[in-house]
ROVEX-490728 format. One record per atom (N, C-alpha, C): chain; y, z, x; atom name. Coordinates in pm, whole numbers, plus 50000, padded with zeros to 5 digits. Each point is the difference from the previous one (the first is absolute). Last residue first. Layout:
ROVEX-490728
<rec><unit>A</unit><north>Y</north><up>Z</up><east>X</east><site>CA</site></rec>
...
END
This chain:
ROVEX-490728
<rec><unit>A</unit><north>81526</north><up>26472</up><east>43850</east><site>N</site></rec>
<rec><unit>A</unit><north>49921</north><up>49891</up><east>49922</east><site>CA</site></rec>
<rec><unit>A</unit><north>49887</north><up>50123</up><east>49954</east><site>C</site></rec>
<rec><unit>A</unit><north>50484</north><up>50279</up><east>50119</east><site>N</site></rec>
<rec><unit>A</unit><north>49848</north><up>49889</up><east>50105</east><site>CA</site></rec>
<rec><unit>A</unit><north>49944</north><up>49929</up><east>49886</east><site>C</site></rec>
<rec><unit>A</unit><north>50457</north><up>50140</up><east>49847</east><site>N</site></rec>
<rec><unit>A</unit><north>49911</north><up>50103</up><east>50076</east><site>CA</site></rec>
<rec><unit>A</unit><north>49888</north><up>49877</up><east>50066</east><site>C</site></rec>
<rec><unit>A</unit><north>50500</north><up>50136</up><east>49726</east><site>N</site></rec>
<rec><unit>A</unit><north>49974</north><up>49891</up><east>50119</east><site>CA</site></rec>
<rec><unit>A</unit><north>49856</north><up>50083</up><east>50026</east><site>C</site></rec>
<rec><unit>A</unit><north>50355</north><up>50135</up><east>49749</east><site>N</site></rec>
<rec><unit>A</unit><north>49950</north><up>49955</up><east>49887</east><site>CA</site></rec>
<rec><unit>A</unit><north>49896</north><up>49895</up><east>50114</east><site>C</site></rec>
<rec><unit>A</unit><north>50314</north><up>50357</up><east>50106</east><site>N</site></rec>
<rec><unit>A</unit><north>50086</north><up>49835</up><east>49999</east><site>CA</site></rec>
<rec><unit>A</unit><north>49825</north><up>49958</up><east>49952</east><site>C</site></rec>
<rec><unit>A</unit><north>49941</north><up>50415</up><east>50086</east><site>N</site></rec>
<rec><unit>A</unit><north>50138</north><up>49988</up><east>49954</east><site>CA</site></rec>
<rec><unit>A</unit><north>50015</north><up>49885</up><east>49948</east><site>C</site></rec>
<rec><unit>A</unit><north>49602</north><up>50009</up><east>50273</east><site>N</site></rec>
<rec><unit>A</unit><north>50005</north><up>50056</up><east>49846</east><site>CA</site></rec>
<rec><unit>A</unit><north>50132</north><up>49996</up><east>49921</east><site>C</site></rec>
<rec><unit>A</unit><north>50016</north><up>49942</up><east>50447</east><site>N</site></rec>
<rec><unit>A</unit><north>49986</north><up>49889</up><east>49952</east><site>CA</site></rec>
<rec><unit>A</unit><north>49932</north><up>50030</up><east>49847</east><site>C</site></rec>
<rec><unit>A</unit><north>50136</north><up>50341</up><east>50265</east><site>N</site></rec>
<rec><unit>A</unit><north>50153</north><up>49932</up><east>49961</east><site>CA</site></rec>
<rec><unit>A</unit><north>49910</north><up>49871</up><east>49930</east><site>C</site></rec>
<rec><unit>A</unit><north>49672</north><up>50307</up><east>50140</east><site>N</site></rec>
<rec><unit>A</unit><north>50083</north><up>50035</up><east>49886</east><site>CA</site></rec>
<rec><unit>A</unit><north>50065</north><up>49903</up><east>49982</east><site>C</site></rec>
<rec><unit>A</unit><north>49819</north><up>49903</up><east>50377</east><site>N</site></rec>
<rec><unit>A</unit><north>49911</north><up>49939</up><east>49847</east><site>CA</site></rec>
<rec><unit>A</unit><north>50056</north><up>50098</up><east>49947</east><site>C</site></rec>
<rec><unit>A</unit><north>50204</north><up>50126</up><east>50338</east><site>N</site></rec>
<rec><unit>A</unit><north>50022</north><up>49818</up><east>50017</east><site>CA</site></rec>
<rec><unit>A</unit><north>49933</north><up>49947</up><east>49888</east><site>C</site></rec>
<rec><unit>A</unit><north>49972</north><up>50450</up><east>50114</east><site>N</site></rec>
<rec><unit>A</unit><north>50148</north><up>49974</up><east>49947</east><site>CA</site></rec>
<rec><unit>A</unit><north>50015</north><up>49836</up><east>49983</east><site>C</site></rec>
<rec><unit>A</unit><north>49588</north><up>50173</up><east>50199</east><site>N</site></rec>
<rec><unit>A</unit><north>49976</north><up>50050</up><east>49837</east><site>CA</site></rec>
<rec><unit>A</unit><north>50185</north><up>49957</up><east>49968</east><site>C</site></rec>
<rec><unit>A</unit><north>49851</north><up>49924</up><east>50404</east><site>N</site></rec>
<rec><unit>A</unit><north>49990</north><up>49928</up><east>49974</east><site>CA</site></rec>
<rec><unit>A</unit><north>49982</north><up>49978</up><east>49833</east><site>C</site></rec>
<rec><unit>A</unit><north>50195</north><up>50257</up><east>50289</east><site>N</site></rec>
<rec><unit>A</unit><north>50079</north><up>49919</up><east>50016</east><site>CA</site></rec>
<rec><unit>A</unit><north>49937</north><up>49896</up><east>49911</east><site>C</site></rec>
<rec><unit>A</unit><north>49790</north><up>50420</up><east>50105</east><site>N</site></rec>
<rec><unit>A</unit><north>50138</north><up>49997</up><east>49919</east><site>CA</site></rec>
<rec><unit>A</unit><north>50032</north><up>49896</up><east>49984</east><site>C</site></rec>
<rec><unit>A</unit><north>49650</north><up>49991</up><east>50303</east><site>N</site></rec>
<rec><unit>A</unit><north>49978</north><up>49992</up><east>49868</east><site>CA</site></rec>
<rec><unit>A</unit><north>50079</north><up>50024</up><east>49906</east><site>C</site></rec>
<rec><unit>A</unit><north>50096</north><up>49995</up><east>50430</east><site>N</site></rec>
<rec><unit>A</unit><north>49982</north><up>49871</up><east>49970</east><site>CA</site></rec>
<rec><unit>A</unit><north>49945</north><up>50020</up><east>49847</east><site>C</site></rec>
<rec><unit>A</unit><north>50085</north><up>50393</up><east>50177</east><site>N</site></rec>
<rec><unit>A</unit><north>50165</north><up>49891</up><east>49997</east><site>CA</site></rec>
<rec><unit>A</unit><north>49985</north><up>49922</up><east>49941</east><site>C</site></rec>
<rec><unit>A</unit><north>49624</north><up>50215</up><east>50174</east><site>N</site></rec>
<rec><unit>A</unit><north>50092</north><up>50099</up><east>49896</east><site>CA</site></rec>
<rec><unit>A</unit><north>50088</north><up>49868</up><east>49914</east><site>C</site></rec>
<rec><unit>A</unit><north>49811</north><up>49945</up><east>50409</east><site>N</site></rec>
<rec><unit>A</unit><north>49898</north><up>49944</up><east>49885</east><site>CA</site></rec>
<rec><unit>A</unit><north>50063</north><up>50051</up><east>49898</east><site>C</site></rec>
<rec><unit>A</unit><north>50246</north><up>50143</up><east>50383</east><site>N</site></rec>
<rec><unit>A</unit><north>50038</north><up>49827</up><east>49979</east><site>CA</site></rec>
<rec><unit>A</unit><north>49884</north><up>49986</up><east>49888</east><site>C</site></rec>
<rec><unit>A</unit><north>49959</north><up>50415</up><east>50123</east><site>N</site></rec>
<rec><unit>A</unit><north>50121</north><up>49985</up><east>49954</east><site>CA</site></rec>
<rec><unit>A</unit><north>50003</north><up>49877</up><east>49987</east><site>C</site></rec>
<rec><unit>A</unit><north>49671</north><up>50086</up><east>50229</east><site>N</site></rec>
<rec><unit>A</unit><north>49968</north><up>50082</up><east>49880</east><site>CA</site></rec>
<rec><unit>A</unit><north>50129</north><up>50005</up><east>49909</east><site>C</site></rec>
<rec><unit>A</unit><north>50027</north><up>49799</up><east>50477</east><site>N</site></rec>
<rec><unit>A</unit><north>49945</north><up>49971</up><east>49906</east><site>CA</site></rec>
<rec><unit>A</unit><north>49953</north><up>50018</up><east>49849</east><site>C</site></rec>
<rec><unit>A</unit><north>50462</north><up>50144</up><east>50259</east><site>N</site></rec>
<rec><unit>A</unit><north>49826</north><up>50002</up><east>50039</east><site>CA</site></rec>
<rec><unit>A</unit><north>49966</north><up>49920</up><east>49927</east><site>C</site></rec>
<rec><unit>A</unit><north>50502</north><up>49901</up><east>50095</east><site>N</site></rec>
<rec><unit>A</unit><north>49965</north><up>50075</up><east>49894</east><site>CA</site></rec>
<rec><unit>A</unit><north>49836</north><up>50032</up><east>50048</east><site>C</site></rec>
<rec><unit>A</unit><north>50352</north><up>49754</up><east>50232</east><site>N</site></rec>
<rec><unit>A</unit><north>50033</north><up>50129</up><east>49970</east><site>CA</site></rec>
<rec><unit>A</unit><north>49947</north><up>50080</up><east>49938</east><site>C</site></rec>
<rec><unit>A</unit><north>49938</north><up>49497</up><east>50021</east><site>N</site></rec>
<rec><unit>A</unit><north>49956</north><up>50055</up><east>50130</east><site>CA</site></rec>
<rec><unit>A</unit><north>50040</north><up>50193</up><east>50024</east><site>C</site></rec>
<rec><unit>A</unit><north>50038</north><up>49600</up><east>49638</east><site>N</site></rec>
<rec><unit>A</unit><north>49967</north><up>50133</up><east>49957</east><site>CA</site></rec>
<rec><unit>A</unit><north>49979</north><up>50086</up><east>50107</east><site>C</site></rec>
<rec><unit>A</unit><north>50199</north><up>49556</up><east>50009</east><site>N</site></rec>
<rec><unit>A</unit><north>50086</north><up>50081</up><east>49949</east><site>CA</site></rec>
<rec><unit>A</unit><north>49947</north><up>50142</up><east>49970</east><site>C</site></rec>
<rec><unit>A</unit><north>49761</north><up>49700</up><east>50289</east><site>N</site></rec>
<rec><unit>A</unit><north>50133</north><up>50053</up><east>50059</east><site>CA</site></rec>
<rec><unit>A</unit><north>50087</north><up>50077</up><east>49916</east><site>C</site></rec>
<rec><unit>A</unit><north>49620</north><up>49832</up><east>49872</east><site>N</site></rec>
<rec><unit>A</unit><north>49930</north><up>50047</up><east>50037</east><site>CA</site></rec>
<rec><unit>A</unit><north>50134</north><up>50084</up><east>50072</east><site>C</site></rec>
<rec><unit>A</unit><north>50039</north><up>49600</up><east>49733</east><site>N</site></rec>
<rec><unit>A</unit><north>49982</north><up>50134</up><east>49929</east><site>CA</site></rec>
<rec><unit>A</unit><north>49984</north><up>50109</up><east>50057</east><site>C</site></rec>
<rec><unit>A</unit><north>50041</north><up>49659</up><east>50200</east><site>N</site></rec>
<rec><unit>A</unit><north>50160</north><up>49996</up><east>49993</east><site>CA</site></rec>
<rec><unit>A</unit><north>49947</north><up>50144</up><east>49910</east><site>C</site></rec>
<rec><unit>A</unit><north>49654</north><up>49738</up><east>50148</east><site>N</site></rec>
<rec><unit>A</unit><north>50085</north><up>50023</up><east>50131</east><site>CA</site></rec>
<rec><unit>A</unit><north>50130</north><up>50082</up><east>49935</east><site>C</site></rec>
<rec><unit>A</unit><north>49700</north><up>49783</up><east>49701</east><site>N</site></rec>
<rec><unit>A</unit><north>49946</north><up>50121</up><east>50023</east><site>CA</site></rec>
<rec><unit>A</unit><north>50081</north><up>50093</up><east>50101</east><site>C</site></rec>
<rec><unit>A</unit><north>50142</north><up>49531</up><east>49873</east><site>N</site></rec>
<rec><unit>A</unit><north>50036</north><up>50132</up><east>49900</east><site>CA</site></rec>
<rec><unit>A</unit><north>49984</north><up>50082</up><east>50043</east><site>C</site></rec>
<rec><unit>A</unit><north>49873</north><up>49696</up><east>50249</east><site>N</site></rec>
<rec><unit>A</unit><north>50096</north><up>50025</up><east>50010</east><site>CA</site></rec>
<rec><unit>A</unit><north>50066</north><up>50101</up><east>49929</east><site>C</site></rec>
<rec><unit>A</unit><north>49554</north><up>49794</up><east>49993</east><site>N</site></rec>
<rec><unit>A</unit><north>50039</north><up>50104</up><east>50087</east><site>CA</site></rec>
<rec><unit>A</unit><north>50103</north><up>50045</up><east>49999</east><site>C</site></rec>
<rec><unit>A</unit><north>49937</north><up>49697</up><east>49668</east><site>N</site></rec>
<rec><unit>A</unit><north>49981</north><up>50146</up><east>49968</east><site>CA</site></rec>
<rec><unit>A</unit><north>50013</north><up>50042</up><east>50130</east><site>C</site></rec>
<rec><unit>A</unit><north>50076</north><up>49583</up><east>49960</east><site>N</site></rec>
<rec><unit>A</unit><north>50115</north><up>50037</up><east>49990</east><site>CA</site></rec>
<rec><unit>A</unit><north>49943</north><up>50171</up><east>49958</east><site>C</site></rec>
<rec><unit>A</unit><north>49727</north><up>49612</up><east>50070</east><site>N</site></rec>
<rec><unit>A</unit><north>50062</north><up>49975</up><east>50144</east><site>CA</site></rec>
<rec><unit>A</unit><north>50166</north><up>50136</up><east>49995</east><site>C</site></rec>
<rec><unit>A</unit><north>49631</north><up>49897</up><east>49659</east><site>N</site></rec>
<rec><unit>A</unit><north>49923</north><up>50085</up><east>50096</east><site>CA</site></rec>
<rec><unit>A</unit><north>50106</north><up>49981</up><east>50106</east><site>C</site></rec>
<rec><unit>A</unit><north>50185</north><up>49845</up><east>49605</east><site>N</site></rec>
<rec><unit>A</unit><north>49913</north><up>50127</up><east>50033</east><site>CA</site></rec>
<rec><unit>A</unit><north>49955</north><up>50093</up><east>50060</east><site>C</site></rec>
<rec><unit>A</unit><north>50066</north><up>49496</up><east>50051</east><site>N</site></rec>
<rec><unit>A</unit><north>50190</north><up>50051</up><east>49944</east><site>CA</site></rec>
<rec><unit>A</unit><north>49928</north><up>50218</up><east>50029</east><site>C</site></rec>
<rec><unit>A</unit><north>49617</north><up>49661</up><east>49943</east><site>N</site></rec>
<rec><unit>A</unit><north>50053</north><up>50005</up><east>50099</east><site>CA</site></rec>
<rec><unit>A</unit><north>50152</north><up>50082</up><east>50042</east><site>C</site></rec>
<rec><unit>A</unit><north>49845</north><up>49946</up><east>49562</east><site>N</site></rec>
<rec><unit>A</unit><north>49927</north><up>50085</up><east>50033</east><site>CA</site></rec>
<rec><unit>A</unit><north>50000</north><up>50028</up><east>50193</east><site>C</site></rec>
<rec><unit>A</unit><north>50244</north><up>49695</up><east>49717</east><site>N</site></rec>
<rec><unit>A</unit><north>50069</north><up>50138</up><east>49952</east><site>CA</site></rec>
<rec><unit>A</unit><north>49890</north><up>50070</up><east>50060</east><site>C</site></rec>
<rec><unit>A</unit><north>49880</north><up>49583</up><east>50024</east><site>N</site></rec>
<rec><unit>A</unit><north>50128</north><up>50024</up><east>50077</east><site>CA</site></rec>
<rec><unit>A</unit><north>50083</north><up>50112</up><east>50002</east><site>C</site></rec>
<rec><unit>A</unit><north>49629</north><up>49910</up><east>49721</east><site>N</site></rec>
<rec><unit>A</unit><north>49974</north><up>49990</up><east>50137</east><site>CA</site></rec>
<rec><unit>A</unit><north>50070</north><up>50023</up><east>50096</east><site>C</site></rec>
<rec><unit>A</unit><north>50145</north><up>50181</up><east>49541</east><site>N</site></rec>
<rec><unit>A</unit><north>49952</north><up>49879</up><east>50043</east><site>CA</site></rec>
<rec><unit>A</unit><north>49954</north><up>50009</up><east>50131</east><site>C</site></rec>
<rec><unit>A</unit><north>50041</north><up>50382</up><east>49602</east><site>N</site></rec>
<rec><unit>A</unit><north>50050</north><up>49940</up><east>50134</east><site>CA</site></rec>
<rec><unit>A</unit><north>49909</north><up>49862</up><east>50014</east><site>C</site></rec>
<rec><unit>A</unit><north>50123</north><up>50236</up><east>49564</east><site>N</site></rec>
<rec><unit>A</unit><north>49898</north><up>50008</up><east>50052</east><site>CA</site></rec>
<rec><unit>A</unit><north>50083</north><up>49938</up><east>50123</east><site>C</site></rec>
<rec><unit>A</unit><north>50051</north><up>50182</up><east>49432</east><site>N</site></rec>
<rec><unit>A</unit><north>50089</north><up>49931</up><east>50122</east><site>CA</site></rec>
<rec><unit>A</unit><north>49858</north><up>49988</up><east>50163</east><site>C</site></rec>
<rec><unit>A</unit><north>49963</north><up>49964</up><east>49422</east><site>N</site></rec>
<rec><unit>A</unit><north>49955</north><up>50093</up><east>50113</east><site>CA</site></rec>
<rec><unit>A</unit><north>50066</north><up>49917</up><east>50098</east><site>C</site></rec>
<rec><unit>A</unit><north>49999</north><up>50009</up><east>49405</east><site>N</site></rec>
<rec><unit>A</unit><north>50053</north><up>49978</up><east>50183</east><site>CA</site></rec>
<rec><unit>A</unit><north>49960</north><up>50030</up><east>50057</east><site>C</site></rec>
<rec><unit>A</unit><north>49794</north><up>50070</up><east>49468</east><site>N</site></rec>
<rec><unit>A</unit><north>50095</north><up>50022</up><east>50106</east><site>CA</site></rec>
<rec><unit>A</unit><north>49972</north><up>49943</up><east>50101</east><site>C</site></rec>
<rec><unit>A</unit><north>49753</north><up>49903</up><east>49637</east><site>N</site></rec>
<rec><unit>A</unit><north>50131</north><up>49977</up><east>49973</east><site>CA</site></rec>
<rec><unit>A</unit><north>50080</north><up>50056</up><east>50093</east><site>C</site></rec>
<rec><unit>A</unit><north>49556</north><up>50028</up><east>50016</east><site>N</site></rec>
<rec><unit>A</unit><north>50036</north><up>49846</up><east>50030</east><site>CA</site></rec>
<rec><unit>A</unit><north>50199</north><up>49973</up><east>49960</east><site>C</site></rec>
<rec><unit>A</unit><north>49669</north><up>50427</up><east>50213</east><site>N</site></rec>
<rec><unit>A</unit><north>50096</north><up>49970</up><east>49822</east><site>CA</site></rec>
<rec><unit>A</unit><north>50054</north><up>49846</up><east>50098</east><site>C</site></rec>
<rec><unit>A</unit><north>49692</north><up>50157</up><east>50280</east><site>N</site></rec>
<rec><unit>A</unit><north>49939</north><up>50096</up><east>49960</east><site>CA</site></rec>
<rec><unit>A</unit><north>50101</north><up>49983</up><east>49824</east><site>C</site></rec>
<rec><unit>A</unit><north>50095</north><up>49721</up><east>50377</east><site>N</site></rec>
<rec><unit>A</unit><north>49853</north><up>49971</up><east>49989</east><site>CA</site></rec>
<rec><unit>A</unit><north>49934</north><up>50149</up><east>49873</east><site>C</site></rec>
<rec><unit>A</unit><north>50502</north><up>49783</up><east>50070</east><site>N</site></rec>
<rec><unit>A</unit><north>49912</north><up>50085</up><east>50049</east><site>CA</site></rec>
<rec><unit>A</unit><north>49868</north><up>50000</up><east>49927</east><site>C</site></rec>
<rec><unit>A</unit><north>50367</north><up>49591</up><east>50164</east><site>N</site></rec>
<rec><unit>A</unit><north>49957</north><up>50104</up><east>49899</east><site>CA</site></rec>
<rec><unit>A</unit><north>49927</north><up>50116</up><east>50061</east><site>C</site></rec>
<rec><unit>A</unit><north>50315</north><up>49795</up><east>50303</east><site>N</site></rec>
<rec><unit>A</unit><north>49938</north><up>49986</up><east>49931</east><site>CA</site></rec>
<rec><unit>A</unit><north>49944</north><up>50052</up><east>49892</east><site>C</site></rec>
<rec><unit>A</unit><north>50390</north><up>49872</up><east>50426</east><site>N</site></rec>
<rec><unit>A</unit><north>50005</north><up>50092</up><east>49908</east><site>CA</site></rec>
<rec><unit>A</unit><north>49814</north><up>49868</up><east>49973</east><site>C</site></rec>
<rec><unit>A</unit><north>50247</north><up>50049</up><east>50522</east><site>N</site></rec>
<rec><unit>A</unit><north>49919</north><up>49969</up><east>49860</east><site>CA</site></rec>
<rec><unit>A</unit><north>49972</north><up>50029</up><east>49887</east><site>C</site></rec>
<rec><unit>A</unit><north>50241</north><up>50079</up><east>50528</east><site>N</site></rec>
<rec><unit>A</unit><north>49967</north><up>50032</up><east>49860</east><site>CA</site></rec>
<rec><unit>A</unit><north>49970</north><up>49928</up><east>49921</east><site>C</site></rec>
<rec><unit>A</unit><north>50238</north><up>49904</up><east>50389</east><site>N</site></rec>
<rec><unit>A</unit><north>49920</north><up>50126</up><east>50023</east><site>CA</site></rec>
<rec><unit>A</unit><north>49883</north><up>50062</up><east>49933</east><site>C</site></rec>
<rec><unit>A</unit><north>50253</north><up>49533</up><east>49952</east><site>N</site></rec>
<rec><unit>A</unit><north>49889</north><up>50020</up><east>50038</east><site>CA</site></rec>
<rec><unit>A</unit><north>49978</north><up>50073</up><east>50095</east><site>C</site></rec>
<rec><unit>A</unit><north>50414</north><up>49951</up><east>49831</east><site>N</site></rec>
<rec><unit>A</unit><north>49995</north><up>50012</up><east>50104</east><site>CA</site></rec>
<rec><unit>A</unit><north>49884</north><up>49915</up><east>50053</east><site>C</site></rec>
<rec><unit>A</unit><north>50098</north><up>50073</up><east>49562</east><site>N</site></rec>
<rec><unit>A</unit><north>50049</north><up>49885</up><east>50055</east><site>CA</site></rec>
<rec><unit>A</unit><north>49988</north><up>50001</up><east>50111</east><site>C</site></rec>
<rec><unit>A</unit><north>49885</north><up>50419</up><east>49812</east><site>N</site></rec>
<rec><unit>A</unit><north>49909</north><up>49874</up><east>49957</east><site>CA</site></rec>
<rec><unit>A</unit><north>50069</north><up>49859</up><east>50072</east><site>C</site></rec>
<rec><unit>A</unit><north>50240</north><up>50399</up><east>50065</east><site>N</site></rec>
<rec><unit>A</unit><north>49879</north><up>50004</up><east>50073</east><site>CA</site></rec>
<rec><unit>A</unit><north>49941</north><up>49895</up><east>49967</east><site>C</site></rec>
<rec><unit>A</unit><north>50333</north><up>50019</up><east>49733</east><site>N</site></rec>
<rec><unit>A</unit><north>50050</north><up>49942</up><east>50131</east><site>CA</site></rec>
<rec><unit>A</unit><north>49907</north><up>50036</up><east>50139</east><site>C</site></rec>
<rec><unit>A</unit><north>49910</north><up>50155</up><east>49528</east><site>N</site></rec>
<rec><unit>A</unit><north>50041</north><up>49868</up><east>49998</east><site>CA</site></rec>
<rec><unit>A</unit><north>50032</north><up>49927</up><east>50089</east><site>C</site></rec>
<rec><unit>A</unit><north>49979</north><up>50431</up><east>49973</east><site>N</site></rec>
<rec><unit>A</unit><north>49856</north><up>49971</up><east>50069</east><site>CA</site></rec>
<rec><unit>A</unit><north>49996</north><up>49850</up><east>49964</east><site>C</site></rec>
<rec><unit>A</unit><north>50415</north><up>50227</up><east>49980</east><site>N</site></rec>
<rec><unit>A</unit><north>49945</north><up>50010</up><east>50117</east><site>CA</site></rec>
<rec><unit>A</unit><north>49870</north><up>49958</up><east>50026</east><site>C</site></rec>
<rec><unit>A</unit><north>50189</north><up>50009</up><east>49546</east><site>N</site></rec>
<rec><unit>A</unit><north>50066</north><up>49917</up><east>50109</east><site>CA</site></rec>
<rec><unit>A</unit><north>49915</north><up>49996</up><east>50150</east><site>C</site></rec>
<rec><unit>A</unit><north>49878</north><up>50315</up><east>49640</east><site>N</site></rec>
<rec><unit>A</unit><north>49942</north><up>49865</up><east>49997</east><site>CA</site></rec>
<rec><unit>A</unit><north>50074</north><up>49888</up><east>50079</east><site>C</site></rec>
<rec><unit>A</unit><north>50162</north><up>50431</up><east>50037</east><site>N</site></rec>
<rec><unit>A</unit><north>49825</north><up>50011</up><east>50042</east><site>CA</site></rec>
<rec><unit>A</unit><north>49989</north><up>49903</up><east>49970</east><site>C</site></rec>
<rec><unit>A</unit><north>50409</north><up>50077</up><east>49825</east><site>N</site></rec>
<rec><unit>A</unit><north>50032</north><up>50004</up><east>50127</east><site>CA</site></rec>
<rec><unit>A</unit><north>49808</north><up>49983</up><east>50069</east><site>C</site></rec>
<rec><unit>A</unit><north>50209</north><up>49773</up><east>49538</east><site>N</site></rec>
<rec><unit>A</unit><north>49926</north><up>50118</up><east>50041</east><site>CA</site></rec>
<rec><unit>A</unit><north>49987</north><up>49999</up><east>50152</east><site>C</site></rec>
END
């Protein structure tokens, strides 16, 4: 499974930490490590920097637009694929 690899190789990293969940003892919960939380804070400006350049064409009232499209297509697809939050 292409998702459980990658967080398999986050976990070895110690980016990541899998555990139970506090709310169904029978499910997982993936989680950042200290080191994943440093990793984080040192790698979102950067995102923000790059997001900010790709939407730099668009207003604001348009980029909230977007962001919320983007973000209803992203928890659809993960509805799709049978994938949702703890």
């Amino acid at each position: 499974m292409f998702v459980g690899g990658v967080i398999d190789r986050l976990v070895a990293r110690g980016i990541l930490e899998r555990a139970f969940s506090e709310r169904d003892r029978r499910a997982r919960v993936v989680r950042l490590t200290e080191d994943g939380r440093r990793m984080h804070a040192r790698l979102l400006p950067i995102v923000r920097q790059v997001q900010d350049e790709i939407l730099a064409g668009i207003g604001s009232r348009e980029r909230e637009r977007f962001m919320v499209l983007l973000e209803r297509l992203i928890a659809d697809f993960g509805a799709v694929k049978g994938e949702g939050p703890d």
